[in-house]
N, C-alpha and C positions, 0 to 999 in steps of 0.2 A: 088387590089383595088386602084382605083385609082380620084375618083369623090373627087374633094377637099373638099365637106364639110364631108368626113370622117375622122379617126382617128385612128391609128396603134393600136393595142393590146387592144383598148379600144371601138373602131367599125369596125365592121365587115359587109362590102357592100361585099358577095363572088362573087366570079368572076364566068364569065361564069353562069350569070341568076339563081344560088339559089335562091331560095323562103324562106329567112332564117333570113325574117328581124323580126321575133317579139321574137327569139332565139337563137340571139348572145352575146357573149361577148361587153362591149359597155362601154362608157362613152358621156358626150351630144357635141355637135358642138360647132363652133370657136365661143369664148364669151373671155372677158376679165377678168380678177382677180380679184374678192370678196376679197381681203387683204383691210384695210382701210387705206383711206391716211392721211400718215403720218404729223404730224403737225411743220411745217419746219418755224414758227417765230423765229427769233434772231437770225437767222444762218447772219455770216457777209455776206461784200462788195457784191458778186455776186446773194446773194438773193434779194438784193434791185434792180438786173438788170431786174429778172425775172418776166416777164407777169404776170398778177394779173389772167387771165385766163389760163396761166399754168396747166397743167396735171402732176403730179406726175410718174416717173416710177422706177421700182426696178433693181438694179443693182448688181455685184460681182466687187470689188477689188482684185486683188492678188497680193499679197508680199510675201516677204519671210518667209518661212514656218518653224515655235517651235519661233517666235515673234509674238508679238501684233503690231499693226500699231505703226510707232512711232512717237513721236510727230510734225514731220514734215508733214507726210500723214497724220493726223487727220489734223491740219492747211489746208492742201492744201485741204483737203475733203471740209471742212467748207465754205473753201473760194470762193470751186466753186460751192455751192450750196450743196452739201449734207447733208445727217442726218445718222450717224452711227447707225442701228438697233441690230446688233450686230456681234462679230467676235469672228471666229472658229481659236484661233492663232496655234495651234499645224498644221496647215496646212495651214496657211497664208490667207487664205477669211475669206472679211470683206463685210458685208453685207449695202448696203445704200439707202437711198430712195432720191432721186432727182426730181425738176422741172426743173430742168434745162437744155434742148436738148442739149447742148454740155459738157455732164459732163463728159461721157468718155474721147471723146476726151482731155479732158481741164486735165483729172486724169491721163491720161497715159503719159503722159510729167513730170510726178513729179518723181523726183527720190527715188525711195526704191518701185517703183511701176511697177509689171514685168507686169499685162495686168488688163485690165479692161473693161466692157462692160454689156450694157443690157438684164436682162434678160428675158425680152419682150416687145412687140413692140404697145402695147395699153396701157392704161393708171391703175391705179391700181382701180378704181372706180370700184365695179361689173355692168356690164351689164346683158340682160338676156338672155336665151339658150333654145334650144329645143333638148330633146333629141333623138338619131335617133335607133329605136328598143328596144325594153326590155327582160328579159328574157323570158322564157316559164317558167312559175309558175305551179308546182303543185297540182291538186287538191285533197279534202278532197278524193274523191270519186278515185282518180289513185292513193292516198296514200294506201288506204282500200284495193286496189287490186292488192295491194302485195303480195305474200307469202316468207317471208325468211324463209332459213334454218335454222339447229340449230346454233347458233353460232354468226350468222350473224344477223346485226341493220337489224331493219325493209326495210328497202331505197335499201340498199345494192346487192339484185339482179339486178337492175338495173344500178349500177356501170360495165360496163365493162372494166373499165379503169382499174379498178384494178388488174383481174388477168392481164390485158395487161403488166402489168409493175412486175408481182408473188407478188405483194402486199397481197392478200390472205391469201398465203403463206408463205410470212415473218410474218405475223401475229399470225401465228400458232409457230413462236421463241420467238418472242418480239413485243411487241408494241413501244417500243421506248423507252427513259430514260425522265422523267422529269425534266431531268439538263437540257436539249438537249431545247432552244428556238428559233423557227423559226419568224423575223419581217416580218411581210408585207408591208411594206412600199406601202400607195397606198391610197383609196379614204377612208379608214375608217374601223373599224372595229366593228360589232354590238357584244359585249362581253355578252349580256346577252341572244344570241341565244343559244338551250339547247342543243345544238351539239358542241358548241366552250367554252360556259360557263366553262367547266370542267378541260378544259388546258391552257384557257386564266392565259396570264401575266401581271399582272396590272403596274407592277413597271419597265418594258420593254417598254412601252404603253406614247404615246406621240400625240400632235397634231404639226407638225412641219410649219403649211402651210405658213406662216409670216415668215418662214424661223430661227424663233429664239421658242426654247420650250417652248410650255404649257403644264402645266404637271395640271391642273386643270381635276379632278375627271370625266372620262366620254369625256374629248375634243378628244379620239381618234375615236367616233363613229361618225358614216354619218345620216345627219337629214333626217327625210323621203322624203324630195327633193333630195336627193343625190344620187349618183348611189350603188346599192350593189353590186359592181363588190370586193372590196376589204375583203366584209363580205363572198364570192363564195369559193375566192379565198384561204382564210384562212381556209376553211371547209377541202378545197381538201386537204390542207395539213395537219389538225390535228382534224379533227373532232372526238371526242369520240368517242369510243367502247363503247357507254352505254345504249343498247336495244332502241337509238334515234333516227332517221332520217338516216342519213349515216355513213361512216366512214372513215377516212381522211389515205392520205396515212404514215401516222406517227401518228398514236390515239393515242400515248403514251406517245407524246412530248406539249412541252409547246409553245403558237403561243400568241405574242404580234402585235399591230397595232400599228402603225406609219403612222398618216395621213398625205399625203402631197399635196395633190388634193383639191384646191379651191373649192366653190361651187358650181361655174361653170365648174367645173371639168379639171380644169386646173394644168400640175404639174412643178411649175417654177422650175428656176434651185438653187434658196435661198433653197425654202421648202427641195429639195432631198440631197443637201446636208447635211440640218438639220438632214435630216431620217436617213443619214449613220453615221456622227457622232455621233447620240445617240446611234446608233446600237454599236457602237464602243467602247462604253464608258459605256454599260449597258449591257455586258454578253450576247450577243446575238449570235450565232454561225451561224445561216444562215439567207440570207436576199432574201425577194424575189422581183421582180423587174418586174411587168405586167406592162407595159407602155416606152413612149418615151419623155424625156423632152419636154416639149413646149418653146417656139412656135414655134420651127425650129426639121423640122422631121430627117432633116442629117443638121451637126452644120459643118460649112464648116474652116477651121482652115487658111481658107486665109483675112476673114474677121475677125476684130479686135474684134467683138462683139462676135459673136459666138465662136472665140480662147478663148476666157475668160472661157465662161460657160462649155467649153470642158477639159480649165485647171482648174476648178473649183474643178467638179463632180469627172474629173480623182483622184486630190488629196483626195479627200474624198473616196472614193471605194478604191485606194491606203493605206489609213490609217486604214480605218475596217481591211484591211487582214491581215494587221501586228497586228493586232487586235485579229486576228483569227476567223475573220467572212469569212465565205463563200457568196458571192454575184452572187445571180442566175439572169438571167433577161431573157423576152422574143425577141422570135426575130422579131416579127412582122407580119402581118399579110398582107401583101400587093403581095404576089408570087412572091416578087425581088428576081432575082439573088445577094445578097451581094457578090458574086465577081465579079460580072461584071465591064467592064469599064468606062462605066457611067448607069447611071441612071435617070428616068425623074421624078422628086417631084413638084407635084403641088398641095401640100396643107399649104406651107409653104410661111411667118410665118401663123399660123392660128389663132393667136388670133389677128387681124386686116384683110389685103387684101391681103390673099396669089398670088402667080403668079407663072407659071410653070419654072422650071430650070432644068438646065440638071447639076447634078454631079456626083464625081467621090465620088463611097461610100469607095476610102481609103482615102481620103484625108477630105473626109465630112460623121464625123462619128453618128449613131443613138447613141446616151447616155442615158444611164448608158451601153447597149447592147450591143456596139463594143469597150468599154473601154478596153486595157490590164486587164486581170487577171475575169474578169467576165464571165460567165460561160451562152453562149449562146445558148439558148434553141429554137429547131424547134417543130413543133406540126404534131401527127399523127393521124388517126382517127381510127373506130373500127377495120377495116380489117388492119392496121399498117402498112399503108400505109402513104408518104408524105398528111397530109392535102391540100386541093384545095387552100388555102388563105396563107401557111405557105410561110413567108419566107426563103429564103436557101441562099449555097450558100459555095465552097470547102475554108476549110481557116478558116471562119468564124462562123459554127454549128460547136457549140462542142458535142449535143447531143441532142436527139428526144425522148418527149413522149405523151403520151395522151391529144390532144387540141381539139376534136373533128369531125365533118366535117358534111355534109351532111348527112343525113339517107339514101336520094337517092345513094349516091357516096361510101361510104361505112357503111353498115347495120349491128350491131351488131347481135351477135348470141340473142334466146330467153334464159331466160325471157329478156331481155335487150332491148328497142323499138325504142329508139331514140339515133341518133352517137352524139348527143350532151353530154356534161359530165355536171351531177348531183352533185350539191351542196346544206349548207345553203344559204339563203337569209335573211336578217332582216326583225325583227317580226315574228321570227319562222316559217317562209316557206320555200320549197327547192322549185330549181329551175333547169332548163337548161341555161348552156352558153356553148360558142366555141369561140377556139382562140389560138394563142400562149401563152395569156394570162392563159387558162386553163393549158397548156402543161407547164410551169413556177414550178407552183407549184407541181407541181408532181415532178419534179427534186429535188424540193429544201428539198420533204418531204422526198426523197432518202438519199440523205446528210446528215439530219437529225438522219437518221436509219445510217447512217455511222457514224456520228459522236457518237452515242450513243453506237455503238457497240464499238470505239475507240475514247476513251471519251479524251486521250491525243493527239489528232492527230490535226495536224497543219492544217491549212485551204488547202495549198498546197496539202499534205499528203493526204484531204477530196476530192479534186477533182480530184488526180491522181487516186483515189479508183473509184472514182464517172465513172470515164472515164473506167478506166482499167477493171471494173465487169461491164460495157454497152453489151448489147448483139451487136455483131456487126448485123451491117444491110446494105445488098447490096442496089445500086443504083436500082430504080423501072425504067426501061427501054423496052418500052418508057413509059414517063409520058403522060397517056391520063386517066385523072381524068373522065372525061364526055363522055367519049368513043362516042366520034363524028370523030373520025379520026385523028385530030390533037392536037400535042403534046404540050402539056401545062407548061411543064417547062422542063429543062434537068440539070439532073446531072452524077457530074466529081468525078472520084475517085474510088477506092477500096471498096470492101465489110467492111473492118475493119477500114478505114476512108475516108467518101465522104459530097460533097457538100447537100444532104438532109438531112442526120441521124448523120453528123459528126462520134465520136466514136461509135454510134450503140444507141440502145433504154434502156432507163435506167432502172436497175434490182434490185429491192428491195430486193427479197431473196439471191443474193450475198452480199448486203449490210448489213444483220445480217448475214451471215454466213463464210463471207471470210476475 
């Protein structure tokens, strides 16, 4: 994918002429931040410099990390226009809202100040969006013509994913531990859908979008302007076993929301690190991660702005795992080689006027996704196979499972009728989406079943299990998705670790059993 007004993990344009726009995985197009702006009177000397038409924008400081800024860097914040929203000192970012166009600049000359920089490039005002595809919704009447087995929620023949991954099968050991809470960190969570109602965690549950916590009753659900990508996403991983709708890959574990998606569906880099530091600090064991910071798709570390948000988020994900959170994320949905040498991004920044660039994706990393220690996920579809839209890439997949794909490209067995993967939606409907974003959660509900099965095991310990009980999966050679002749992506490496599947496809029944 590559039409700039798309958007990684969150839209899905598939390549190669799918017909698959009103049943993907999605979030809406380039809009700026619904956060409101912040009221910056009596800030001293350099707010009297500032434009009375001034735009407000949102920033990251970093200092040094187990301090609070110290009285020097809050001075110099002041003096050149900021306003302290709030700081995460156990990892040195400090959050701040400025009108000032040269705050960075003007903050990273101060000393005790290692980087600082915008984390977006339009103003904090909401604008408005359109969004581009929805899911495939379910009707009353393809509800009713189901038949499950014994055993099995109503929805649930229509799950292939499941046995894809022996989900099933672990089922028939454990459903998972209720100590065991999976975050979402993402657009929202509808808690009172009667598939997720049952293992929802209210006191895990936050709305972090402003970058600093609400913890007000309800602020983790998405308004019905919002996308349900993150109400989808939580199903897959913990949906009840309760004669309801589907059935998540972990029905037995507990799934908190952590909203950090504007309403424009924007997810800054303030909001994500909010998401992880709660995660961090509230008992959370796996975190899952369907999206790519905005508004830069690869955050290039040679630019002063995008360094910041890259050492932001890194310190944040960095600190959950010493936490003992496991941090899943997806890899994208765009069919990049992530090891290639360069790469061409033209949908970046998207929340103003993107322009095309050419970079290197080691030097210009996707975040939270190519962070150290994050656990990157490829998507594969019914026949388990690389998905058409997944990204790859040797080095870089650490593991592949169920995101979907075409129906045409690969067609699940019956009853099962669409390769797209079946979820809640908010307001009590299921739905179809696709994406790495599906393939996310499936990993993260493995982990899940791993940590529940070893309820002492370190986050390290969870993803060397997560990897080591992967089924391994050879390189699909050649890739000809659309069997037109020509080769649609290529991959490097060994059947037991390569550029599409990384360690191999993820195995729920080893994960309660070994």
């Amino acid at each position: 994918m590559t039409a700039p007004q798309t958007r990684s993990r969150r839209v899905i344009a598939i390549p190669l002429g799918m017909a698959l726009a009103t049943a993907l995985a999605f979030l809406p197009n380039v809009s700026a931040s619904a956060a409101p702006a912040p009221d910056t009177a009596g800030v001293a000397d350099a707010a009297a410099k500032i434009s009375a038409e001034a735009t407000p924008l949102s920033y990251v400081v970093n200092v040094r990390a187990g301090h609070g800024p110290s009285s020097q860097v809050k001075k110099a914040i002041a003096r050149a226009g900021g306003t302290i929203v709030t700081s995460y000192d156990k990892i040195g970012v400090i959050v701040v809202h400025s009108s000032n166009a040269d705050f960075a600049k003007t903050i990273r000359k101060v000393r005790g100040v290692e980087s600082a920089g915008s984390t977006r490039t339009a103003p904090l005002p909401a604008q408005s969006t359109t969004d581009v595809g929805t899911p495939k919704v379910l009707t009353s009447e393809q509800v009713a013509d189901v038949e499950a087995a014994a055993g099995q929620d109503p929805l649930e023949p229509l799950q292939w994913d499941l046995p894809a991954i022996k989900a099933d099968k672990a089922h028939e050991k454990t459903l998972g531990s209720k100590k065991v809470t999976v975050a979402v960190i993402d657009t929202g969570v509808d808690d009172t859908h009667p598939d997720i109602a049952p293992n929802f965690d209210r006191d895990a549950s936050v709305n972090c979008v402003s970058g600093k916590p609400d913890t007000t009753d309800g602020a983790w659900r998405p308004s019905a302007a919002e996308s349900p990508h993150g109400t989808h996403v939580a199903g897959e991983i913990a949906a009840a076993k309760n004669g309801v709708g589907v059935t998540g890959v972990a029905p037995g574990v507990k799934v908190s929301g952590i909203k950090v998606s504007t309403t424009a569906g924007f997810f800054y880099t303030e909001a994500v690190v909010c998401g992880f530091m709660w995660a961090a600090t509230h008992g959370v064991d796996v975190t899952n991660n369907s999206y790519y910071t905005d508004p830069w798709y690869f955050n290039c570390k040679n630019d002063p702005d995008q360094k910041a948000l890259v050492e932001a988020i890194g310190r944040a994900t960095k600190y959950a795992e010493k936490k003992g959170t496991v941090n899943v994320a997806a890899a994208g949905n765009e069919n990049y080689d992530l090891s290639a040498d360069e790469i061409t991004d033209p949908v970046s920044p998207n929340d103003s006027t993107p322009s095309e660039r050419v970079i290197d994706p080691s030097e210009c990393l996707d975040i939270p996704t190519q962070l150290p220690g994050v656990v990157t996920v490829a998507a594969t579809g019914a026949k388990g196979i690389k998905s058409s839209f997944s990204n790859h890439g040797l080095g870089v997949i650490d593991i592949a499972a169920p995101g979907g794909d075409s129906t045409r490209f690969q067609t699940p067995a019956p009853p099962a009728t669409s390769g797209l993967i079946l979820g809640p939606l908010p307001g009590g409907n299921w739905g179809y989406m696709a994406g790495t974003s599906m393939a996310s959660p499936h990993v993260a509900g493995v982990a899940a079943l791993i940590k529940s099965t070893h309820p002492h095991a370190s986050a390290a310990k969870v993803k060397a299990l997560l990897y080591a009980e992967a089924d391994a999966t050879p390189c699909t050679k050649p890739y000809d998705i659309d069997g037109d002749g020509k080769v649609d992506a290529v991959c490097e490496g060994p059947k037991n670790y390569n550029g599409f599947y990384g360690w191999g496809t993820a195995d729920a029944l080893d994960a309660v059993t070994k």
